[in-house]
PAMAR-467310 format. One record per residue (C-alpha): x, y, z; residue in three letters; residue number from 1. Coordinates in Angstrom, 2 decimals, m for minus. Layout:
N
X; Y; Z; ALA; NUM $
...
***
This chain:
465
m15.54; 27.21; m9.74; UNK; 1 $
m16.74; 24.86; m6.98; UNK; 2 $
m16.86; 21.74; m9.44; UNK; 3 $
m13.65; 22.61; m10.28; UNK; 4 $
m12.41; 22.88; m6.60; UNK; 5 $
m14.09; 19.62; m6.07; UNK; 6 $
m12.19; 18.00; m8.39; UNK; 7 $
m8.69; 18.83; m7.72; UNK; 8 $
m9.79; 17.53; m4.30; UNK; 9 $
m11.10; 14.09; m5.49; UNK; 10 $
m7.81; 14.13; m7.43; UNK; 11 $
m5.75; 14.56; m4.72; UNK; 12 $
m7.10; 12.29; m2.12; UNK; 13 $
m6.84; 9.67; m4.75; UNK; 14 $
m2.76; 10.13; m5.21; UNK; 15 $
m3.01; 10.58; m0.95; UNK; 16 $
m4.90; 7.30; m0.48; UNK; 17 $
m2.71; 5.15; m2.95; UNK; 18 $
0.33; 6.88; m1.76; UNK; 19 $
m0.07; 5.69; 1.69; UNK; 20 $
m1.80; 2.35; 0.79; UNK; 21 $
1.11; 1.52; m1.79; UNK; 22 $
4.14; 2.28; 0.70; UNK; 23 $
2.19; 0.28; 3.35; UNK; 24 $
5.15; m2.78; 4.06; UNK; 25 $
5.83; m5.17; 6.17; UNK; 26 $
9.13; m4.73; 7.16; UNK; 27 $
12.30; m4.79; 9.70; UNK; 28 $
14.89; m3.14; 8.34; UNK; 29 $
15.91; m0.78; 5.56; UNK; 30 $
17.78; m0.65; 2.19; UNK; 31 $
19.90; 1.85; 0.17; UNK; 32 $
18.92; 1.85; m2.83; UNK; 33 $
22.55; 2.56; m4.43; UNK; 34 $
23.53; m0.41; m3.27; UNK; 35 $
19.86; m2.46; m2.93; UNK; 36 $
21.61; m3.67; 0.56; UNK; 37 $
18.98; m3.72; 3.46; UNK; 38 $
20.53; m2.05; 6.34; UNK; 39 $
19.34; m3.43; 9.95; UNK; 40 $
17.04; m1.17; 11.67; UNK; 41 $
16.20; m0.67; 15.54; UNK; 42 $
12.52; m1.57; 15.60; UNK; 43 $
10.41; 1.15; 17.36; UNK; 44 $
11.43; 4.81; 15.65; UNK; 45 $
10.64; 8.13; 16.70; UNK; 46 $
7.36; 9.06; 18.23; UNK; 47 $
7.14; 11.99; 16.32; UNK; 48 $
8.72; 11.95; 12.83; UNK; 49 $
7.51; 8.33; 11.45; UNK; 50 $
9.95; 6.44; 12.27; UNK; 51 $
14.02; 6.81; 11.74; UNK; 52 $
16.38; 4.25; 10.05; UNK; 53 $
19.42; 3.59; 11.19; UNK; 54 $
21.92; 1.27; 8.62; UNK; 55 $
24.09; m1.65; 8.65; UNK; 56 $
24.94; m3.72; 5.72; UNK; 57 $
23.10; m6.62; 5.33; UNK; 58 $
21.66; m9.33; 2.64; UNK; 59 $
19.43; m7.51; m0.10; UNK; 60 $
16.66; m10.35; m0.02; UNK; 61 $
16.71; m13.63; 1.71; UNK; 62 $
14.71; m16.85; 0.42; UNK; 63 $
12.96; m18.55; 2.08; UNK; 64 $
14.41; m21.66; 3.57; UNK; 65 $
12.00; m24.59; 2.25; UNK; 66 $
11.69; m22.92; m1.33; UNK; 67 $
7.99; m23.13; m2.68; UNK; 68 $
8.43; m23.38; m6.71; UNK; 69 $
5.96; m22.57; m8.78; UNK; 70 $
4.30; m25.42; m11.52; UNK; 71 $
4.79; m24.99; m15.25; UNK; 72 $
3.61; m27.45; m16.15; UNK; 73 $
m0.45; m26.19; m17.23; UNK; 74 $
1.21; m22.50; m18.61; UNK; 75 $
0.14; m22.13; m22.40; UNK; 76 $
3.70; m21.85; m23.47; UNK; 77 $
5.94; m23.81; m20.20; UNK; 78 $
9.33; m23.33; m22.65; UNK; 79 $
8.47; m19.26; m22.44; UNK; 80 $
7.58; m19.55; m18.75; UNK; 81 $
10.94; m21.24; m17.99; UNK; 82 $
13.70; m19.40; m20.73; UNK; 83 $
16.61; m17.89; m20.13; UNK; 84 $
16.53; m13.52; m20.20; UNK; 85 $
19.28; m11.64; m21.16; UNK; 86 $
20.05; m8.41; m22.18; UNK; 87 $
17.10; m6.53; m21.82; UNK; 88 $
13.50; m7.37; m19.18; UNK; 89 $
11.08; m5.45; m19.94; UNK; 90 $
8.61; m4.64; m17.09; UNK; 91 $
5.16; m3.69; m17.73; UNK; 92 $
2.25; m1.89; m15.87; UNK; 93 $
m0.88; m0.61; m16.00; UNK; 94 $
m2.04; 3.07; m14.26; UNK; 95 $
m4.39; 5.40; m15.15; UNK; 96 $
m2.52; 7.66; m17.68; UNK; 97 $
m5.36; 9.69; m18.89; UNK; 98 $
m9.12; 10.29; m18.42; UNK; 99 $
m8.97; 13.50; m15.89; UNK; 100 $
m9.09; 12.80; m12.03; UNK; 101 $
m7.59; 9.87; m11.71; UNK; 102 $
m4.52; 10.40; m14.20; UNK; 103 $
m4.21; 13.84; m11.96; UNK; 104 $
m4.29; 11.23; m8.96; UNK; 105 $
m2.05; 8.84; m9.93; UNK; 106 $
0.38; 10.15; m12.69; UNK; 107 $
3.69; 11.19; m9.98; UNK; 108 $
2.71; 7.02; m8.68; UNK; 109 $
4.02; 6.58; m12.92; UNK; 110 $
6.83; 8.89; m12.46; UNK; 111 $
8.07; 7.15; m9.42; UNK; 112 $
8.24; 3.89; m10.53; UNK; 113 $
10.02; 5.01; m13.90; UNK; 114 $
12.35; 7.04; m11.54; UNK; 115 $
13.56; 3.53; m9.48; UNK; 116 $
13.50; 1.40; m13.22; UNK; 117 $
16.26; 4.20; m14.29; UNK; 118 $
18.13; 4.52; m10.89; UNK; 119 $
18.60; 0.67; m11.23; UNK; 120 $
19.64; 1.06; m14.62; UNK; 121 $
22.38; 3.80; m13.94; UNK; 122 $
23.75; 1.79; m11.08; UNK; 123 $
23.76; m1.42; m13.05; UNK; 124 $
21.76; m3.51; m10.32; UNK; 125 $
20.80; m6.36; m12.62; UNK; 126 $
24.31; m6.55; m13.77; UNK; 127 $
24.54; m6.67; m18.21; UNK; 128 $
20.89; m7.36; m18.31; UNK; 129 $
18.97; m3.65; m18.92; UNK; 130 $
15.43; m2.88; m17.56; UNK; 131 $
12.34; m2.04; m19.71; UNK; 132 $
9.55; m0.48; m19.04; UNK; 133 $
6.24; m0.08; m20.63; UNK; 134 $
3.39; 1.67; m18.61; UNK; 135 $
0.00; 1.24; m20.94; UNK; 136 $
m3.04; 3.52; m20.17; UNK; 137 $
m6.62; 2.03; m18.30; UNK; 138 $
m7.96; 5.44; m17.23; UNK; 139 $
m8.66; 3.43; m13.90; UNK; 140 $
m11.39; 1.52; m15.80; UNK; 141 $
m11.48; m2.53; m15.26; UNK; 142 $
m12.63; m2.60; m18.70; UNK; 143 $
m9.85; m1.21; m20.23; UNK; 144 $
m7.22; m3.25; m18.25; UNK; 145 $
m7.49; m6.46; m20.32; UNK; 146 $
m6.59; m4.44; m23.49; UNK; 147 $
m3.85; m3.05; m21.67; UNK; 148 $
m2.41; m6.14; m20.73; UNK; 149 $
m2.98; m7.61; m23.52; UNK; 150 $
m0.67; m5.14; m25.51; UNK; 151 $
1.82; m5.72; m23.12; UNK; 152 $
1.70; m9.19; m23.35; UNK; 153 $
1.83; m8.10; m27.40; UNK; 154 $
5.16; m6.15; m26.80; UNK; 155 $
7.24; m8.99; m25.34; UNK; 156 $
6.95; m7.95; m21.26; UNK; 157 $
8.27; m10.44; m19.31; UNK; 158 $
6.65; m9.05; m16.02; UNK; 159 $
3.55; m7.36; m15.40; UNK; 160 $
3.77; m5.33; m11.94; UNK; 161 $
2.01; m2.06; m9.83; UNK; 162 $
m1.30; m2.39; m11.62; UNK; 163 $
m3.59; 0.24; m9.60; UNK; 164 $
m6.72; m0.73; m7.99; UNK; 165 $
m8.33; m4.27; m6.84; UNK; 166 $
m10.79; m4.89; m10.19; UNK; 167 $
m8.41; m3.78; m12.65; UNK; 168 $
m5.94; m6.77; m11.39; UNK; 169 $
m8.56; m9.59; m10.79; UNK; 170 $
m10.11; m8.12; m14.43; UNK; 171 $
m6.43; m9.64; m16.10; UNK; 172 $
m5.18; m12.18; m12.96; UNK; 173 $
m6.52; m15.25; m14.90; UNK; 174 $
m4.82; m14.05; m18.43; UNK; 175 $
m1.80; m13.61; m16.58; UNK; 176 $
m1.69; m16.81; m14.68; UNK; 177 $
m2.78; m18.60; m18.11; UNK; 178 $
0.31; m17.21; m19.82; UNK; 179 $
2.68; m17.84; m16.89; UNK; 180 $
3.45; m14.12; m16.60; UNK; 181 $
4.33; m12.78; m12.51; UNK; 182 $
1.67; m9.97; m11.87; UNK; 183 $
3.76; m8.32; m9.01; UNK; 184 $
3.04; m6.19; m6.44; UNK; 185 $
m0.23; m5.20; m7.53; UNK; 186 $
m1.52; m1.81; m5.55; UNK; 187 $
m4.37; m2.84; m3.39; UNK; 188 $
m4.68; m4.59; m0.60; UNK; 189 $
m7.65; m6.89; m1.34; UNK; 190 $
m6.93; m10.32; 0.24; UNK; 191 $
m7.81; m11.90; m3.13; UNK; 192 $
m3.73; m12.11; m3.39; UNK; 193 $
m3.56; m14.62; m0.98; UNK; 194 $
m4.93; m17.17; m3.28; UNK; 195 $
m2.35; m19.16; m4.43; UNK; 196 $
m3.25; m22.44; m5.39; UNK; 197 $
m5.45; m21.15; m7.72; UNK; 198 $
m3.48; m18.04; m8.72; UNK; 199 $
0.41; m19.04; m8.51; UNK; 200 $
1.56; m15.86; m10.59; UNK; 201 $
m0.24; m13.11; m9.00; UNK; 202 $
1.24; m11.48; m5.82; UNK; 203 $
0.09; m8.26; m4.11; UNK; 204 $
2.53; m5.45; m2.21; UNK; 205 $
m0.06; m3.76; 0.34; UNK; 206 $
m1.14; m4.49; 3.94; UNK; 207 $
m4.75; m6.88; 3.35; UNK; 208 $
m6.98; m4.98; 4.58; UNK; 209 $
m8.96; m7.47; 7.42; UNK; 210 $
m5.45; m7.33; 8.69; UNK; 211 $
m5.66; m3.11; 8.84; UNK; 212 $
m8.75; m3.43; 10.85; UNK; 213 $
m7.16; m6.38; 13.33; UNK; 214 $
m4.37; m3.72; 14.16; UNK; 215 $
m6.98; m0.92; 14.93; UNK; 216 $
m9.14; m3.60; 17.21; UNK; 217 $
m5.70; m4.82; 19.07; UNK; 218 $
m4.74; m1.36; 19.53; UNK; 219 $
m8.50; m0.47; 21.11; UNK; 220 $
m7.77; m3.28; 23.52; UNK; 221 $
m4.62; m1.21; 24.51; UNK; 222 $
m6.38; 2.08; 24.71; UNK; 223 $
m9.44; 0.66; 26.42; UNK; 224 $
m8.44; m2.21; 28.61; UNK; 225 $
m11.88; m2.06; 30.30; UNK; 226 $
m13.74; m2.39; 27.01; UNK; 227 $
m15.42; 0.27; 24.47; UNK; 228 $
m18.45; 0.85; 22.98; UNK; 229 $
m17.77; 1.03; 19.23; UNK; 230 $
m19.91; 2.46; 15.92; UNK; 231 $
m18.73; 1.35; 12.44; UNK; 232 $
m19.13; 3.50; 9.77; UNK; 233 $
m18.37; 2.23; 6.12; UNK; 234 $
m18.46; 2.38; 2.53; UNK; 235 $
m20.89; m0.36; 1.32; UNK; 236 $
m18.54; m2.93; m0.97; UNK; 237 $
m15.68; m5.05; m1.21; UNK; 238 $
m13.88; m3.05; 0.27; UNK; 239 $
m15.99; m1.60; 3.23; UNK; 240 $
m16.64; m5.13; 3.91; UNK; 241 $
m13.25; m6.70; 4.33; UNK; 242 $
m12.58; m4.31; 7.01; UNK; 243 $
m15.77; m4.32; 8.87; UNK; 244 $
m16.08; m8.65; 8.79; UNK; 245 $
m12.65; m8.51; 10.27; UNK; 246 $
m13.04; m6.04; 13.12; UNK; 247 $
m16.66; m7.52; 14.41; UNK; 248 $
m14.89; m11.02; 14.42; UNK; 249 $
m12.48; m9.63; 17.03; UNK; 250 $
m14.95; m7.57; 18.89; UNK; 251 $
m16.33; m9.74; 21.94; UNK; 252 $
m12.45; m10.91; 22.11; UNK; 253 $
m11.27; m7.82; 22.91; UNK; 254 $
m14.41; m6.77; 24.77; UNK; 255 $
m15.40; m4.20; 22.78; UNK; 256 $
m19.79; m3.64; 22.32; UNK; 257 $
m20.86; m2.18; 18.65; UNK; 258 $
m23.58; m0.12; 19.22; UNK; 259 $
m24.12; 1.06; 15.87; UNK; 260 $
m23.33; 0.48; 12.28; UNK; 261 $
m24.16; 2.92; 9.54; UNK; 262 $
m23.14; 2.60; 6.03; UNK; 263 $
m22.74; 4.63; 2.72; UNK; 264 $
m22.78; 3.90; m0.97; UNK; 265 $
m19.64; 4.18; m3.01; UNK; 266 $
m20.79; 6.18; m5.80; UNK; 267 $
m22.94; 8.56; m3.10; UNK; 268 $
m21.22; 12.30; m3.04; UNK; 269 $
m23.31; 12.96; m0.13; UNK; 270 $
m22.26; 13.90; 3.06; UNK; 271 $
m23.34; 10.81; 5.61; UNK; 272 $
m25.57; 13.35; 7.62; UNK; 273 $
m27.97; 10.79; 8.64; UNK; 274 $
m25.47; 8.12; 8.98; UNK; 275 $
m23.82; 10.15; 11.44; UNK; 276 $
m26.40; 12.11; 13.38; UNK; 277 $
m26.88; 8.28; 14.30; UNK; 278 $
m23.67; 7.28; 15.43; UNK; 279 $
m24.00; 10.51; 17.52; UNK; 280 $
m27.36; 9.25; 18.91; UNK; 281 $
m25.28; 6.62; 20.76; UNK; 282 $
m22.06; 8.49; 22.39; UNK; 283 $
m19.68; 5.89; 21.14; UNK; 284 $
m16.54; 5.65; 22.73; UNK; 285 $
m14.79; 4.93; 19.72; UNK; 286 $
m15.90; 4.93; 16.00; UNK; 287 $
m14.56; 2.42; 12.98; UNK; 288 $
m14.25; 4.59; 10.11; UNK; 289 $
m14.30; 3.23; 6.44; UNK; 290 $
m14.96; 5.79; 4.15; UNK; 291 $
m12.88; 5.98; 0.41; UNK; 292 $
m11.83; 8.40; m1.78; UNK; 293 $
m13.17; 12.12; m1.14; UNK; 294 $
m15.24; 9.96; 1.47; UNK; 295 $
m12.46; 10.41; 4.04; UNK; 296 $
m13.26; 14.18; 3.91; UNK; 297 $
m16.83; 14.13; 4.04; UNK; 298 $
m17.04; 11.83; 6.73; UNK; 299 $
m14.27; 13.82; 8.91; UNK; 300 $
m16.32; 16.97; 8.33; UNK; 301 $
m19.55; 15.79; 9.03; UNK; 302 $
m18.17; 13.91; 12.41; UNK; 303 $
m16.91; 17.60; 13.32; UNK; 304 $
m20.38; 18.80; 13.34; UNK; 305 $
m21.92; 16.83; 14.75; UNK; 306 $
m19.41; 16.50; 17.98; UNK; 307 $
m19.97; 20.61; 17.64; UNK; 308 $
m23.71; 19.68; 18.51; UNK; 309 $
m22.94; 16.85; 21.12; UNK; 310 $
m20.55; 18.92; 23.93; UNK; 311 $
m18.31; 16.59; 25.62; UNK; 312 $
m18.74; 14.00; 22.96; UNK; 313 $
m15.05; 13.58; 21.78; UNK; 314 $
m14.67; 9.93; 20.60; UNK; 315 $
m11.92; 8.19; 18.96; UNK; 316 $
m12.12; 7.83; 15.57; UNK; 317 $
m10.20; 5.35; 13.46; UNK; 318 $
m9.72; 6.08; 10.06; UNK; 319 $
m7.81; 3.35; 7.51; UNK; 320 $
m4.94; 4.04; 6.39; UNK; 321 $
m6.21; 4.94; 2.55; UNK; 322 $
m6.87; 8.08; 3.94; UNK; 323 $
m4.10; 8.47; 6.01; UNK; 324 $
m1.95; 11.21; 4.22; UNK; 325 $
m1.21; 14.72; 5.07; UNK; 326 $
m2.54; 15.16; 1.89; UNK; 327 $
m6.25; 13.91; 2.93; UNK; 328 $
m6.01; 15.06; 6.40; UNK; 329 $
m4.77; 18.23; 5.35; UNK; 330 $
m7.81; 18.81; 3.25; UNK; 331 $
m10.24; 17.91; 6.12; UNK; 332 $
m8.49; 20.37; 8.36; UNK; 333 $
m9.13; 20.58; 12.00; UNK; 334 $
m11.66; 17.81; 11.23; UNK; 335 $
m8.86; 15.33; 11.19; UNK; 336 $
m7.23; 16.29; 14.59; UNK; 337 $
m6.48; 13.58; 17.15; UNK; 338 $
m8.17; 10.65; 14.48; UNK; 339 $
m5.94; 7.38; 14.59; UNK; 340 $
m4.84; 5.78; 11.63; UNK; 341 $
m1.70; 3.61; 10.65; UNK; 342 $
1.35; 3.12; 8.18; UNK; 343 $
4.27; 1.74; 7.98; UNK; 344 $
6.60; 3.42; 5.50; UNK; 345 $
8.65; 6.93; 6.61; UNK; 346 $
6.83; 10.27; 6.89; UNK; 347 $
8.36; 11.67; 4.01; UNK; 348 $
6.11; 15.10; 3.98; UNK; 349 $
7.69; 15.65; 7.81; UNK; 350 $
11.04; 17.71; 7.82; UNK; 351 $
12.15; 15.72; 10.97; UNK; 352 $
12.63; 12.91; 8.38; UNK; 353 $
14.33; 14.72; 5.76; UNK; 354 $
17.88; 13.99; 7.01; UNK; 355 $
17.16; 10.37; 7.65; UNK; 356 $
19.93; 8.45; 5.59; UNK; 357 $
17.17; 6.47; 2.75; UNK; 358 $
15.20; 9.14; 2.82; UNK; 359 $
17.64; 11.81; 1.34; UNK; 360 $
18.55; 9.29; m0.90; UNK; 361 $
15.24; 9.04; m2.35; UNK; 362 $
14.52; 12.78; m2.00; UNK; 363 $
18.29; 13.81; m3.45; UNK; 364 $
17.79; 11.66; m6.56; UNK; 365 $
14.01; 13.04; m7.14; UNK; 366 $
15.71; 16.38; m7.04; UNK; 367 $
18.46; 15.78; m9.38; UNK; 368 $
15.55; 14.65; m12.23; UNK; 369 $
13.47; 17.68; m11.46; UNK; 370 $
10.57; 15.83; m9.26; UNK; 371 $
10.92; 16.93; m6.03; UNK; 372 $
7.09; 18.52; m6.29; UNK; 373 $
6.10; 15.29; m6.40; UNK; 374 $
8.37; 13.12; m3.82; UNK; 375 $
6.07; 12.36; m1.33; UNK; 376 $
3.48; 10.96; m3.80; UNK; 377 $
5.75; 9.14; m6.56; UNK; 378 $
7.33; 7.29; m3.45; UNK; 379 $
4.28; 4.83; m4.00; UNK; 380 $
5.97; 3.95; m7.73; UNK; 381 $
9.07; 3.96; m6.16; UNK; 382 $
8.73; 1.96; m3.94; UNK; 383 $
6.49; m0.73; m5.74; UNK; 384 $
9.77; m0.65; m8.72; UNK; 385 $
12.02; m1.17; m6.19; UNK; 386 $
10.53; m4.26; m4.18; UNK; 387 $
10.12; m5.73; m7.72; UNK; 388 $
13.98; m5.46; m9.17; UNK; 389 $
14.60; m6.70; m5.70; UNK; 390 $
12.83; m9.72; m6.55; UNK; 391 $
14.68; m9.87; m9.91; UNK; 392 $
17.86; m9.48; m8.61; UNK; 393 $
16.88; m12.62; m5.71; UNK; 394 $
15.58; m14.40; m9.12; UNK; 395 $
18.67; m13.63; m11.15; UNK; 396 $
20.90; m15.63; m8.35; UNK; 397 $
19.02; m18.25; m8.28; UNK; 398 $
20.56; m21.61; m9.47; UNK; 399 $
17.60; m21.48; m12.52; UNK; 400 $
19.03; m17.56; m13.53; UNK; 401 $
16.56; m15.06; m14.35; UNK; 402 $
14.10; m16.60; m16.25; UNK; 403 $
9.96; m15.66; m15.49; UNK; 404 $
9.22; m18.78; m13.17; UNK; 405 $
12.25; m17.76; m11.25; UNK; 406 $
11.25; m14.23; m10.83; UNK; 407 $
7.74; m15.59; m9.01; UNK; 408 $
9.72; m17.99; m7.21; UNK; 409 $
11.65; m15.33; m5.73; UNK; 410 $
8.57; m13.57; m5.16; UNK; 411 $
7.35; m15.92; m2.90; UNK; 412 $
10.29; m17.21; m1.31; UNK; 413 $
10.94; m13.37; 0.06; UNK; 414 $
12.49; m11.17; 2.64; UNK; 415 $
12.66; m7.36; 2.06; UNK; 416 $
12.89; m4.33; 3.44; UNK; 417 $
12.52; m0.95; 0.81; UNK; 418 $
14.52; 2.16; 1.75; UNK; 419 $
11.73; 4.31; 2.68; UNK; 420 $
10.13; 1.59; 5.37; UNK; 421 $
9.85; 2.44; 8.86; UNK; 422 $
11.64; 0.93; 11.54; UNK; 423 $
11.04; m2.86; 12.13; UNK; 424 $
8.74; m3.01; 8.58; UNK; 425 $
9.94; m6.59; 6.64; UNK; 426 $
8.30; m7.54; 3.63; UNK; 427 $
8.05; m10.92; 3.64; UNK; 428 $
6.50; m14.16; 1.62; UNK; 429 $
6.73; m17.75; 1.84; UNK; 430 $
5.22; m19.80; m0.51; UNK; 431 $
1.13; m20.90; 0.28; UNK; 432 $
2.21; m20.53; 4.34; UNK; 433 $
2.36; m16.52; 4.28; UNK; 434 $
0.77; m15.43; 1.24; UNK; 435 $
1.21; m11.68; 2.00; UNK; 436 $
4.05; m9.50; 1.56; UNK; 437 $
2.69; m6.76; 4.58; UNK; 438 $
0.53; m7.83; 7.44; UNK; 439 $
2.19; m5.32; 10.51; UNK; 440 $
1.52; m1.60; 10.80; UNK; 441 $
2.04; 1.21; 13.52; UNK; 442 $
m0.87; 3.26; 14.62; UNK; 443 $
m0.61; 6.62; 13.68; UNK; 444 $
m2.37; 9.78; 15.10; UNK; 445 $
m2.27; 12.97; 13.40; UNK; 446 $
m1.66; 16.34; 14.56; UNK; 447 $
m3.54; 18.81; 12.25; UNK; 448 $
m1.78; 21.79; 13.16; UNK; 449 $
1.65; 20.19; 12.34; UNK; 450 $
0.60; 18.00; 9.62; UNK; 451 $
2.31; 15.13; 11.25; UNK; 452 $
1.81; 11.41; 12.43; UNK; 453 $
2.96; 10.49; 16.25; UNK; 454 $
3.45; 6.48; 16.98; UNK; 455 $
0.87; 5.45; 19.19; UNK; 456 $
2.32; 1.91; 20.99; UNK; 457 $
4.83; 0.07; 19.02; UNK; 458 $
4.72; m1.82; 15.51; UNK; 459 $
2.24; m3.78; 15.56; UNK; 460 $
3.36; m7.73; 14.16; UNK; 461 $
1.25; m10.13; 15.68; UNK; 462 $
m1.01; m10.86; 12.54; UNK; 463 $
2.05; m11.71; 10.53; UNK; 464 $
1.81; m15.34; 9.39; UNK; 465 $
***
């Protein structure tokens, strides 16, 4: 019974973490989807509920003014790369479909983006040309991915888009870019997809993550003007890394002292008993959390302990933002009171928000196709499905029509804002000068007993490029 408890955890803190990652966007105003117009929005939002939208018509996307274009030149087929589609695009993917946790995890993240690929359908958003879709099976293995893809490729997709997880992409980015094939909005938010020279066709949709972890260290300057002393906890990879290289680079500016840094293993189930006890050894004022995965609740419970055994001991703890669900947070209990984290897409879980205009859009039409049990998750598909018709529909106006180099040239000559964003959240791109659709987030804090997020400060924006 206790394997089996543990996991329907892991399972679920893997859907929480991508939900939250995936819906992380850069944005500054909203969009209904009926109409794919982005309404303004007043930046800021509640302080309680996540943030609330208020609408005005406006432009669905917006190029960028000095339009970067993409080369065709070196793709294996360049008459492919720049034809004409009609009638029918089909969009393809790649999610874990089977293989037990992870297609428990990730399988409403599936529903959701078929959901948006059939609301834009029924409300004829690409005008007489119909949408596809073919989602092939990697059980959330890099070494599947390339088969995947490559039976895509196979079955005549003309986009590739919301592939889960950060070596399942780069295992099929230099196919794609070979073949001259977009590879949107793929769910992670490694930093790898800022490299554009070498990787024209390959865009991501999340917040990087060194960007994350220069929001938490700008916000410490505003909750400690005087200075802090900090401890870093983190997983020990890619990952872990990104966020810990980026914080200690801002640390002296922003006169904060690390006083400790303690690390854990990816594949170690353990709870970080030492690794803590240690942190605890040096009364932190504020600890750097990077855990992963059912990480975020072992680390939250051990913490809890151990500030049991240190009275008066009541740091703050940052947490990223891939465990920063009520789905997570609710499974680490009291643990996760108080802990700061960020976001920038709509509390959907939080009743407060359920009224909000693109919210019961998205929650009305979930309903009507039998998936409300799965809203707040499957907003992560819907979402990603969304921001990439949107990029369609900027490609399809374009002077060269919809044709696949258009579609990446619209990628990257971008300005967005998905229905379920928070106030003042733009996606944006623009060519090699901002390589990243999301780079500004609001710090969060949950409250354990109400399962909710309050807005600490405002939006933060500055690290936009």
């Amino acid at each position: 019974m206790k394997r089996r408890n543990t996991a329907r955890l892991v399972a679920a803190l893997a859907a929480g973490a991508l939900l939250v990652a995936a819906c992380s966007s850069d944005s500054k105003s909203t969009t209904t989807a009926a109409n794919t117009q982005a309404p303004t929005t007043t930046a800021g939002g509640s302080p309680t509920t996540g943030g609330s939208n208020t609408t005005t018509p406006a432009e669905t996307t917006t190029p960028a003014p000095a339009a970067w274009k993409v080369d065709t030149k070196d793709c294996t087929d360049e008459t492919a790369a720049n034809a004409k589609i009609t009638g029918t695009i089909k969009i393809g993917s790649v999610m874990p479909l089977t293989g037990g946790i992870a297609a428990a995890a990730f399988a409403p993240v599936k529903d959701g983006f078929q959901a948006y690929m059939d609301y834009a359908n029924s409300k004829g958003l690409l005008g007489d040309v119909k949408i596809t879709t073919d989602i092939e099976d990697d059980q959330y293995s890099k070494d599947l991915t390339p088969g995947a893809v490559s039976k895509l490729i196979d079955g005549g997709s003309n986009v590739v888009a919301g592939i889960i997880g950060t070596p399942d992409n780069l295992a099929v980015r230099q196919t794609l870019n070979d073949a001259c094939i977009p590879q949107l909005n793929a769910l992670t938010g490694s930093p790898h997809w800022g490299e554009v020279a070498d990787y024209p066709w390959t865009t991501g949709l999340l917040v990087p993550y060194d960007t994350e972890s220069k929001v938490y260290a700008s916000q410490l300057k505003e909750l400690y003007p005087n200075g802090a002393k900090v401890a870093i906890f983190s997983v020990n990879s890619e990952f872990g890394t990104a966020y810990v290289d980026a914080f200690k680079a801002l640390a002296s500016q922003y006169n904060l002292t690390i006083v400790d840094e303690q690390t854990i293993e990816a594949e170690d189930a353990t709870p970080p008993a030492s690794q803590i006890t240690s942190i605890a050894s040096k009364k932190p004022d504020v600890i750097m959390a990077v855990p992963l995965g059912a990480g975020c609740v072992t680390f939250l419970s051990q913490l809890a302990t151990a500030k049991a055994q240190n009275p008066g001991w009541t740091p703050a703890t940052f947490i990223t933002n891939t465990c920063a669900s009520s789905l997570i947070l609710g499974a680490a209990g009291a643990a996760a009171d108080g802990l700061y984290t960020s976001g920038n897409l709509i509390d959907i879980g939080s009743p407060a928000n359920a009224t909000v205009p693109n919210v019961k859009t998205y929650l009305d039409y979930m309903a009507s196709i039998g998936k409300s049990d799965i809203a707040t998750t499957a907003a992560a598909g819907w979402t990603t499905a969304e921001v990439t018709v949107a990029m369609l529909i900027q490609a399809q106006k374009s002077p060269d029509g919809l044709t696949r180099a258009s579609i990446i040239d619209a990628a990257r000559n971008f300005t967005y804002t998905p229905m379920l964003a928070r106030d003042g959240v733009v996606l944006k791109m623009n060519g090699t000068a901002d390589p990243y659709l999301a780079e500004s987030l609001q710090v969060l804090q949950y409250n354990a007993t109400a399962k909710t997020f309050t807005d600490i400060g405002k939006l933060i924006t500055q690290f936009e490029h």
